[in-house]
Backbone bond lengths (Angstrom), bond angles and torsions (degrees), N, CA, C in turn:
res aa  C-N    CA-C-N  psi(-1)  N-CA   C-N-CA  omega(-1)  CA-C   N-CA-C  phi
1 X - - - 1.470 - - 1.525 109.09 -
2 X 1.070 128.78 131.44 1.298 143.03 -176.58 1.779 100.67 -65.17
3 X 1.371 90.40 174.13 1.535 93.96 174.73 1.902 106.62 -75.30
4 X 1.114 98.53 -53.10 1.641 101.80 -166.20 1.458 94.97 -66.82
5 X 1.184 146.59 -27.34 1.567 129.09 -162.30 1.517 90.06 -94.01
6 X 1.733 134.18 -21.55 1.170 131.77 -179.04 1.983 99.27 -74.71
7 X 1.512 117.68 -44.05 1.501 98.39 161.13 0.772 145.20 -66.30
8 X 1.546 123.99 -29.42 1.775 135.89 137.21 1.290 110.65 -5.80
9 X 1.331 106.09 -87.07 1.808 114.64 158.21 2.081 131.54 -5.28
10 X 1.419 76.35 -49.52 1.486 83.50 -160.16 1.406 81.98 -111.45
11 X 1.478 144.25 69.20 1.275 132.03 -164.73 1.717 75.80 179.33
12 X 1.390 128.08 -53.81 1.191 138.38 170.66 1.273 106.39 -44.19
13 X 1.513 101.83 -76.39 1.347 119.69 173.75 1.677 136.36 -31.10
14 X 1.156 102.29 -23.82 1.412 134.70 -179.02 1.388 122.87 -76.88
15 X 1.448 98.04 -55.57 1.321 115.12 -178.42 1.681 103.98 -67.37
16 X 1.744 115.84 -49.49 1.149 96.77 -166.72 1.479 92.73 -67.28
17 X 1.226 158.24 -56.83 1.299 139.76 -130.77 1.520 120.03 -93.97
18 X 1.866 85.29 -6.10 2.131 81.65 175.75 1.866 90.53 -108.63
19 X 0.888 130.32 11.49 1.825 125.10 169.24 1.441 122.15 -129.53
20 X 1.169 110.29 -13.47 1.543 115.89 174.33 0.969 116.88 -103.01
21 X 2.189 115.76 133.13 1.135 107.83 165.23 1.610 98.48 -137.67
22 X 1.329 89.94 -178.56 1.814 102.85 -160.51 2.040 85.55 -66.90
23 X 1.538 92.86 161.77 1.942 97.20 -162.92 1.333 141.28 61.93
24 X 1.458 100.77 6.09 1.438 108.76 176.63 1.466 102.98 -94.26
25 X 2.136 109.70 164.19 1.136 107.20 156.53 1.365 117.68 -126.94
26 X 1.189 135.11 137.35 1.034 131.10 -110.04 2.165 80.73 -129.47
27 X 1.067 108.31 -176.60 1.627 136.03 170.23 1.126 92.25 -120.81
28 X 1.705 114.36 127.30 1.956 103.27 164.87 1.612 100.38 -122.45
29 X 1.233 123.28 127.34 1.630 129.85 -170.44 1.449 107.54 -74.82
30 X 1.281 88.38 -146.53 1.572 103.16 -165.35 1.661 103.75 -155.71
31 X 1.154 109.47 147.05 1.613 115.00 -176.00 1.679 103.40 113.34
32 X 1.380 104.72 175.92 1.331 131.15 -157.28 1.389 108.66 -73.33
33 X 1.357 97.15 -37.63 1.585 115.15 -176.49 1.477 103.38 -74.28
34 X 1.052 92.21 -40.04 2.087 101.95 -162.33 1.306 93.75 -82.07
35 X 1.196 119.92 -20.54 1.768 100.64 170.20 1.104 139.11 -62.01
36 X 1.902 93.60 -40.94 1.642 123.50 161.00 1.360 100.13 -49.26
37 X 0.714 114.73 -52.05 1.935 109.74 -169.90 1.826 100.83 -77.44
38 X 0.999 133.25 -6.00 1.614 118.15 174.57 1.890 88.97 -107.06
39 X 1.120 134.63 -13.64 1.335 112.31 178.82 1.577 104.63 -90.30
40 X 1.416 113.10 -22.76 1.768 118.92 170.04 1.465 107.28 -54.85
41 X 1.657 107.97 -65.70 1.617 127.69 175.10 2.014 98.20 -40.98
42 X 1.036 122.91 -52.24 1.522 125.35 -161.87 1.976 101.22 -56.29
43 X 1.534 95.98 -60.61 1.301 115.55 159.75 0.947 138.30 -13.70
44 X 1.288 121.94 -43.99 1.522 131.52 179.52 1.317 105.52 -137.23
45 X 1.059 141.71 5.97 1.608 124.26 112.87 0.996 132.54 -50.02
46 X 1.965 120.18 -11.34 1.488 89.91 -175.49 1.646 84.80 -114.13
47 X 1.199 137.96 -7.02 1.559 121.06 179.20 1.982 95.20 -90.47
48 X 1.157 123.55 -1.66 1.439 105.45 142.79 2.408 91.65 108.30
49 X 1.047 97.09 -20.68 1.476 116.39 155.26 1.883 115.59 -24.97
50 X 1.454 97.91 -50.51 1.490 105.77 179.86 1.507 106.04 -129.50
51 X 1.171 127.49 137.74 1.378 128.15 173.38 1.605 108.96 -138.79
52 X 1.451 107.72 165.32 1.742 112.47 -171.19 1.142 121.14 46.21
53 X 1.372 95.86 32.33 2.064 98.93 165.73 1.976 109.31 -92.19
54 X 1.115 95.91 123.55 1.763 100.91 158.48 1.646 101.62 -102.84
55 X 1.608 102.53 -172.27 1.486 109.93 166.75 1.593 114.06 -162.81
56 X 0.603 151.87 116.01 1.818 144.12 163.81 1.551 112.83 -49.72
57 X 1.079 137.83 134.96 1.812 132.14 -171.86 1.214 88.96 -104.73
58 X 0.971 104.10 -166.67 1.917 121.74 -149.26 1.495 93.55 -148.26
59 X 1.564 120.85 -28.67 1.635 102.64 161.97 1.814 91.53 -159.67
60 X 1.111 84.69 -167.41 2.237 103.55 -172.24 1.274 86.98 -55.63
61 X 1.518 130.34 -49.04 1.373 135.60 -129.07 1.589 99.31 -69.24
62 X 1.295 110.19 -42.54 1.567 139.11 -150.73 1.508 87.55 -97.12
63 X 1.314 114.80 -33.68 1.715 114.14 -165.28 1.799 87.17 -72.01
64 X 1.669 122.88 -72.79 1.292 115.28 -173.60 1.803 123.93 -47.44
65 X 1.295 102.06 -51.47 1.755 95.85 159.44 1.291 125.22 -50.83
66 X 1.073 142.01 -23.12 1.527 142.68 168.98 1.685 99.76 -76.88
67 X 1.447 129.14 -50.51 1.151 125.30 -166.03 1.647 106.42 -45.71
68 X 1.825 98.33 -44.31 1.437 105.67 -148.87 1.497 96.33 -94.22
69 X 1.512 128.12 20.88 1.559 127.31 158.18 1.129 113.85 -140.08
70 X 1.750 103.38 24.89 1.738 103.76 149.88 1.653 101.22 73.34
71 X 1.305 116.39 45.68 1.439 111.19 171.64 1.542 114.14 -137.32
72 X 1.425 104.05 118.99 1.604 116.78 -158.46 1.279 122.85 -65.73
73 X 1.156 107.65 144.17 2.062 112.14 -153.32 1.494 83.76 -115.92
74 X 1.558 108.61 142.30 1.404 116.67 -177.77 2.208 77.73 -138.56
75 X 1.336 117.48 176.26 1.509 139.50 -164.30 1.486 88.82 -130.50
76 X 1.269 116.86 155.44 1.420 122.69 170.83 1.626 130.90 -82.30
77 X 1.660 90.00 -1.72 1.429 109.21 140.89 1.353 151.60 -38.55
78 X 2.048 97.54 -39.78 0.969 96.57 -151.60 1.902 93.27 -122.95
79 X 1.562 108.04 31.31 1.333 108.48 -156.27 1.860 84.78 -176.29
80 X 1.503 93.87 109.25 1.572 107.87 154.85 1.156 130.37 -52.55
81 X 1.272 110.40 -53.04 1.687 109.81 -175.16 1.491 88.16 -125.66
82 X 1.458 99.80 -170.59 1.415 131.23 -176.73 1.235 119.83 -138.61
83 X 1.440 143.00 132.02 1.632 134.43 -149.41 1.430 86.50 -88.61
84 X 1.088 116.31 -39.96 1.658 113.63 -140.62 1.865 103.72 -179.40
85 X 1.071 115.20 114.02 1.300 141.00 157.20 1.279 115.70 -53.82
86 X 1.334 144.99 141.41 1.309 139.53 112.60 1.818 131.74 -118.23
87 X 1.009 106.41 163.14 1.334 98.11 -142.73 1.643 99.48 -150.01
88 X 1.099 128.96 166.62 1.306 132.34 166.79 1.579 125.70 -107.05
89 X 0.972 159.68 -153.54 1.775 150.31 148.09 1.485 103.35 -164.89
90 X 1.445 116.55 164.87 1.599 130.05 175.79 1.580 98.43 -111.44
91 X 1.163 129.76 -8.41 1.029 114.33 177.04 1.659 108.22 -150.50
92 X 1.469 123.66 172.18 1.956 103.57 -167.24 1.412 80.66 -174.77
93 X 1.010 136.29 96.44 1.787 148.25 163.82 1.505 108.01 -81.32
94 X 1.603 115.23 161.06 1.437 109.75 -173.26 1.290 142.20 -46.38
95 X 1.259 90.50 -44.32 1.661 119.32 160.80 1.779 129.05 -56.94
96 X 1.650 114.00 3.53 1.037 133.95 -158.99 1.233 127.04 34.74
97 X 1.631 113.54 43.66 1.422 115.36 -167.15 1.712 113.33 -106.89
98 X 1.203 135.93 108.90 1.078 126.33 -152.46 1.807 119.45 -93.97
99 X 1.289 101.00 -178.31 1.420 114.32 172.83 1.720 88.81 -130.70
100 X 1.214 116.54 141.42 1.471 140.75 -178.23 1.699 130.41 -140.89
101 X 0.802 123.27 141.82 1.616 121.34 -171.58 0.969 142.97 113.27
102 X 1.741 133.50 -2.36 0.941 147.20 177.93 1.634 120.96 -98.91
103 X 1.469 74.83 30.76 2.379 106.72 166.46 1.902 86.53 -109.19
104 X 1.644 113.32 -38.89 1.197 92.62 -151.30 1.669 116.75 113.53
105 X 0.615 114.92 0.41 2.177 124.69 -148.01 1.640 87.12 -131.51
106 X 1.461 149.93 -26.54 1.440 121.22 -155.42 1.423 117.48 -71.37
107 X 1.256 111.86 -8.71 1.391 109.89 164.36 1.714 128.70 -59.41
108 X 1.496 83.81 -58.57 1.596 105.64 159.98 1.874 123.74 -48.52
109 X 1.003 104.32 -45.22 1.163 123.40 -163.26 1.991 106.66 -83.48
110 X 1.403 93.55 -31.75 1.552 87.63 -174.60 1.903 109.09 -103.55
111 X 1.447 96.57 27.68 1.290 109.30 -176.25 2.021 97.75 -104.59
112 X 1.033 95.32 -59.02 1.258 105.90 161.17 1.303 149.33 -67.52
113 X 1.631 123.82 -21.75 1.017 136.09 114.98 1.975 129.87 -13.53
114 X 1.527 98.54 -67.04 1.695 118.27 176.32 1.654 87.21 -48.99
115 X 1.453 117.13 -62.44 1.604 114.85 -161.64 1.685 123.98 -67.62
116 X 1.659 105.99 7.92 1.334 110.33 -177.43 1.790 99.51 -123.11
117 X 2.034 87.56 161.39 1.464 84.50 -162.72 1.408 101.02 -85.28
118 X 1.651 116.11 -34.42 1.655 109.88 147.90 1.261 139.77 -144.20
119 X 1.600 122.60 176.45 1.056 117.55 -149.52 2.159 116.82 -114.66
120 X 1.061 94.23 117.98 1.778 76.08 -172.00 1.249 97.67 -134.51
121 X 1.553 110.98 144.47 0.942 123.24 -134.55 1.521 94.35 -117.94
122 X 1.570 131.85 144.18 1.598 118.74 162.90 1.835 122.29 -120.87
123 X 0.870 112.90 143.87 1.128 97.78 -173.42 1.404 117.36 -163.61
124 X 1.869 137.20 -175.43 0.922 113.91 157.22 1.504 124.87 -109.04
125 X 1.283 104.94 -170.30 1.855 93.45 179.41 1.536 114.33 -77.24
126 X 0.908 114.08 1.26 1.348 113.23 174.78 1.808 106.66 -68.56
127 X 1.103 96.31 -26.81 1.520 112.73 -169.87 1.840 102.42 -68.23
128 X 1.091 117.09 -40.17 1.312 131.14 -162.89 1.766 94.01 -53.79
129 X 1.384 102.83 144.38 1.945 104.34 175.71 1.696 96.19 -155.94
130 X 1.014 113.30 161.14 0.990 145.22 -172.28 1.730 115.83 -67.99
131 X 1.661 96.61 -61.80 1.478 113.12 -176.91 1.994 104.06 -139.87
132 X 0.717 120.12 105.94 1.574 108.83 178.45 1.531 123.14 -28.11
133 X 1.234 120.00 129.28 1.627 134.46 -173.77 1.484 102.71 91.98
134 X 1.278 117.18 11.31 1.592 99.86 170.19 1.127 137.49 -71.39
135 X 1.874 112.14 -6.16 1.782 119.59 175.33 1.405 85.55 -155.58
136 X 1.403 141.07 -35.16 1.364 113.89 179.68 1.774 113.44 -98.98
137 X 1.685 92.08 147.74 1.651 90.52 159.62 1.433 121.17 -64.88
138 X 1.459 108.39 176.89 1.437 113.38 169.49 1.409 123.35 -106.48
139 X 1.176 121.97 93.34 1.856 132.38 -171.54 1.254 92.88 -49.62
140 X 1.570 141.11 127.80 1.220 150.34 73.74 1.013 145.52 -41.25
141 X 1.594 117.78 115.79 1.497 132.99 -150.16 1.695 104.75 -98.43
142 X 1.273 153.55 79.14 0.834 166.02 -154.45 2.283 115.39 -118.77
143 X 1.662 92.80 121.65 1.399 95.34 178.59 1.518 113.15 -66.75
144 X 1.762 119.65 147.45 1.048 100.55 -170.92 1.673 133.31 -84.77
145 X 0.953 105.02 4.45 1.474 127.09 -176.11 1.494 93.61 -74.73
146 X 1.230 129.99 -46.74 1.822 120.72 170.91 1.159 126.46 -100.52
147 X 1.768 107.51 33.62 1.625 100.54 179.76 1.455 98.96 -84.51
148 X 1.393 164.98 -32.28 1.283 146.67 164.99 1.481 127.66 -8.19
149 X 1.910 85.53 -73.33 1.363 116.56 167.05 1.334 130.77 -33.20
150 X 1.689 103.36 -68.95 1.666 118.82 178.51 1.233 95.67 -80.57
151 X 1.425 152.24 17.50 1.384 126.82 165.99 1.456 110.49 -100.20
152 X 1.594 102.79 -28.90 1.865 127.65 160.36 2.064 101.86 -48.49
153 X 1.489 94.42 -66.36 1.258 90.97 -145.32 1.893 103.06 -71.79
154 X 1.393 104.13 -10.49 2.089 112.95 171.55 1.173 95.42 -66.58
155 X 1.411 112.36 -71.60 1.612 92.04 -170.00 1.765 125.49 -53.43
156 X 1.316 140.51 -35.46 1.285 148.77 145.37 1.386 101.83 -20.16
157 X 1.575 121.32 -16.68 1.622 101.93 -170.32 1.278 115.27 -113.23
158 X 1.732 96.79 -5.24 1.606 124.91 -174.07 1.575 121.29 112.63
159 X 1.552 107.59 -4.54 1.322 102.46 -177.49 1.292 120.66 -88.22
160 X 1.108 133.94 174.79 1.730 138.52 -161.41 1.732 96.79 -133.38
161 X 1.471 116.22 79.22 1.335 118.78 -178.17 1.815 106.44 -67.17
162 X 1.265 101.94 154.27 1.757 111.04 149.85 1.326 109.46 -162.46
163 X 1.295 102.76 142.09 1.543 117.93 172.63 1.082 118.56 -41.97
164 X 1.679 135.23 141.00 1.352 121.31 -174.07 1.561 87.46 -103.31
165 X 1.756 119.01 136.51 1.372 117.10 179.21 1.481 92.72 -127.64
166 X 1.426 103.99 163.17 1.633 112.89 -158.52 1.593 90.77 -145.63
167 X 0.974 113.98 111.85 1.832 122.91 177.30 1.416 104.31 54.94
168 X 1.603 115.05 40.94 1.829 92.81 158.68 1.253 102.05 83.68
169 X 2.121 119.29 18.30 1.443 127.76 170.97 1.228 126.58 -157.49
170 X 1.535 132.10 129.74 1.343 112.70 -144.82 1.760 99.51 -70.01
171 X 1.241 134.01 139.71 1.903 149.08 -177.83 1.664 88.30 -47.64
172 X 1.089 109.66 149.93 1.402 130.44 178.96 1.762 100.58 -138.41
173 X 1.417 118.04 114.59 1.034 135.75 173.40 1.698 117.47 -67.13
174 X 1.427 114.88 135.10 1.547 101.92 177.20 1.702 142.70 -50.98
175 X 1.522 102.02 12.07 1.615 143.28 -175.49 1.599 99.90 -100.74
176 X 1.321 105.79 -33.42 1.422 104.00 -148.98 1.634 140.28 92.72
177 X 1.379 82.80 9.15 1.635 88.59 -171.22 1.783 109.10 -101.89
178 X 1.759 116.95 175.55 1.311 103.36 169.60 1.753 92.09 -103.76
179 X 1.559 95.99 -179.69 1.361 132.53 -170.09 1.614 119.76 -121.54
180 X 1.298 119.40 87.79 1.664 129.36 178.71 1.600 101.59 -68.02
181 X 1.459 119.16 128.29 1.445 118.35 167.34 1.456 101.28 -102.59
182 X 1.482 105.80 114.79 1.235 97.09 -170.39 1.707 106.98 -109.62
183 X 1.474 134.77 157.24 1.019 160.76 -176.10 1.848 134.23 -98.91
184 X 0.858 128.82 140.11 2.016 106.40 169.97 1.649 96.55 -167.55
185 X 1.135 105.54 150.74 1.611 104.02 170.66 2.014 106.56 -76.24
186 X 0.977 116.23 -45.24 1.687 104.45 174.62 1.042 88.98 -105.73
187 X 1.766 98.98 152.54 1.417 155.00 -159.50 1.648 114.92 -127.90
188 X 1.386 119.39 9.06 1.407 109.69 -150.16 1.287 95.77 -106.60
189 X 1.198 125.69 153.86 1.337 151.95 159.72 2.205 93.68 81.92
190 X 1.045 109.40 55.27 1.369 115.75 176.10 1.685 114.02 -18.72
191 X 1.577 106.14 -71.99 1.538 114.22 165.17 1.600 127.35 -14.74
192 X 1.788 89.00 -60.22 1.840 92.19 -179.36 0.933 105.25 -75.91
193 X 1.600 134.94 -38.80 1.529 126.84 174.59 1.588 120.83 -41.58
194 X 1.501 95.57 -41.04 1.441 97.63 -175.82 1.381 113.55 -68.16
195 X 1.306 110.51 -53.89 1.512 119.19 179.16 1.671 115.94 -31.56
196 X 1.903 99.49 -60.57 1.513 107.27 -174.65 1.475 120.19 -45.14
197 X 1.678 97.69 -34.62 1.796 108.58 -173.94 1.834 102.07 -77.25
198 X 1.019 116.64 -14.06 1.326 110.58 -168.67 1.899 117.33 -83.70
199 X 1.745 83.11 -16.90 1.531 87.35 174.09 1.449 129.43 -110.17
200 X 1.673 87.55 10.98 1.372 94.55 168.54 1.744 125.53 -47.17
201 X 0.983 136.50 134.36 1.834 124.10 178.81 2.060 98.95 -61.08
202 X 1.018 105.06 136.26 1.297 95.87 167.11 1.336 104.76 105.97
203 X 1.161 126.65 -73.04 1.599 147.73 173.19 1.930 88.05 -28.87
204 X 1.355 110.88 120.73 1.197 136.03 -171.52 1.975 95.97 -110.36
205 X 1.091 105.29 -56.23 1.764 111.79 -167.94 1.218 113.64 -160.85
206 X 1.396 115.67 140.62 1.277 109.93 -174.70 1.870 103.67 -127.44
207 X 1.612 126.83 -170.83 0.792 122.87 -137.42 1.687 105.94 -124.39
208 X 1.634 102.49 -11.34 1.636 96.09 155.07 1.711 122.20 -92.11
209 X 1.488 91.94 147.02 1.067 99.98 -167.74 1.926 95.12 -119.01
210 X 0.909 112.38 92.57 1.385 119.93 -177.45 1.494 119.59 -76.38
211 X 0.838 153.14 170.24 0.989 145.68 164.78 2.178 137.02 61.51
212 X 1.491 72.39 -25.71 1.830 82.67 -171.41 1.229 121.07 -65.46
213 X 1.695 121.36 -55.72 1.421 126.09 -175.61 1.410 110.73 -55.52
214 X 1.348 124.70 121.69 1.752 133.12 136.64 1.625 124.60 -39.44
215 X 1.517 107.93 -61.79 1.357 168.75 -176.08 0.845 139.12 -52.21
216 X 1.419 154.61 61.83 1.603 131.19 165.36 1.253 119.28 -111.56
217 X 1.177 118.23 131.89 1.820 131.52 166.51 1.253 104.09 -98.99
218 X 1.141 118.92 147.94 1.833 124.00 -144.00 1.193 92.32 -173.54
219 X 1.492 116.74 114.70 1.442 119.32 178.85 1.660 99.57 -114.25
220 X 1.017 106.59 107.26 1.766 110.02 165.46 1.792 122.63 -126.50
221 X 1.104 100.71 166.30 1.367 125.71 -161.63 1.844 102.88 -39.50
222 X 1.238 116.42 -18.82 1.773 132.75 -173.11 1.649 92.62 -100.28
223 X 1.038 133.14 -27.93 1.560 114.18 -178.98 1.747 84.05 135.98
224 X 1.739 99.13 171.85 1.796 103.56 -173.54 1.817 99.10 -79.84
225 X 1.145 103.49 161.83 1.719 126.26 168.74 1.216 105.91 -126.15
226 X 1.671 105.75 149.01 1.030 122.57 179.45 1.364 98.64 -126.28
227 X 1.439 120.09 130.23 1.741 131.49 -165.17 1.720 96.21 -130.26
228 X 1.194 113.61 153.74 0.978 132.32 136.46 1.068 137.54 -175.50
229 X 1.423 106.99 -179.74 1.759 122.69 -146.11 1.758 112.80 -41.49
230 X 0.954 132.65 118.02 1.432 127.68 166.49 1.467 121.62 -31.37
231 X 1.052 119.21 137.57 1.938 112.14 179.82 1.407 99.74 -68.00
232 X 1.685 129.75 -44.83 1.049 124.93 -178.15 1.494 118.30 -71.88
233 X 1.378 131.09 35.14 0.995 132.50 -173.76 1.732 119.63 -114.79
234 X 1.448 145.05 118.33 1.196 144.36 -145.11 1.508 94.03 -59.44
């Protein structure tokens, strides 16, 4: 294990033990980080540490890793609220406002998110940016019957779409849908950006997640951090 996937770990580790308690139901994410945190979560469910935890997953991926460490899957069916989210991100600006999706899952993920009362986020420092879009694209989740359209009408907005392809095939989302990684030289006013993409026809979900995180667990090369959201922050 590398150093950074060994702080992952303990960044995982963190999260479950400063937000989880026995009877909660939890949001369980998706990503590298968030895995670390469902094999922590697995952990102390099974030495008996945590008990009466369910969780809702955020995609299959997260659904089969939970199966295979014995951690109980409830539908948002079967559970009004949500105590507490965790989640992973590709990107985490000061303001803790993220960019998400480049698992594939932000659809998933920002459904479940909405259904929790909060949101904390894990990740590594690599993740940390300055201003959102500074190294990751922005995943747009789009049905395929209007990708023509919404790939016409992104660029019209300034963005530089491309298909996300995965072995030589365009990615198929756990919806069924594809995924535009989209691009732009300005970044400013995130909100309206988001908005514009949201009314694209077709455009199913997109990949900022504004507003949600409280939270960040941040495992870097100095030991984990714990961040959060500015009070002065929308």
């Amino acid at each position: 294990m590398t150093d950074l996937e060994a702080l992952k770990a303990e960044a995982g580790a963190a999260a479950v033990d400063r937000f989880v308690r026995s009877g909660m139901r939890l949001g369980l994410g998706s990503g590298s980080t968030a895995a670390k945190m469902l094999d922590a979560l697995g952990e102390r469910l099974a030495s008996g540490a945590l008990v009466d935890i369910a969780g809702v997953p955020t995609s299959a991926a997260t659904a089969a890793r939970c199966d295979e460490l014995g951690i109980p899957l409830l539908s948002l069916e079967d559970v009004a609220e949500l105590d507490v989210v965790i989640d992973g991100a590709d990107e985490v600006d000061p303001a803790l406002d993220l960019i998400k999706g480049l698992g594939g899952a932000h659809l998933r993920e920002k459904v479940v998110a909405s259904a929790a009362r909060r949101m904390v986020v894990v990740a590594d420092e690599t993740k940390l940016v300055s201003r959102l879009g500074e190294q990751a694209p922005l995943p747009v989740e789009v049905i395929p019957f209007a990708m023509p359209v919404a790939e016409r009408l992104l660029r019209d907005l300034g963005w530089e779409p491309e298909l996300r392809v995965d072995a030589g095939r365009p990615f198929v989302t756990d919806e069924g849908n594809r995924i535009l990684h989209c691009t732009r030289a300005e970044w400013v006013d995130p909100p309206a950006l988001a908005r514009d993409v949201s009314d694209v026809p077709g455009v199913v979900e997109h990949g900022f997640f504004l507003g949600f995180a409280s939270t960040a667990v941040v495992a870097t090369r100095d030991g984990v951090r714990v961040l959060e959201r500015p009070t002065s922050a929308p």
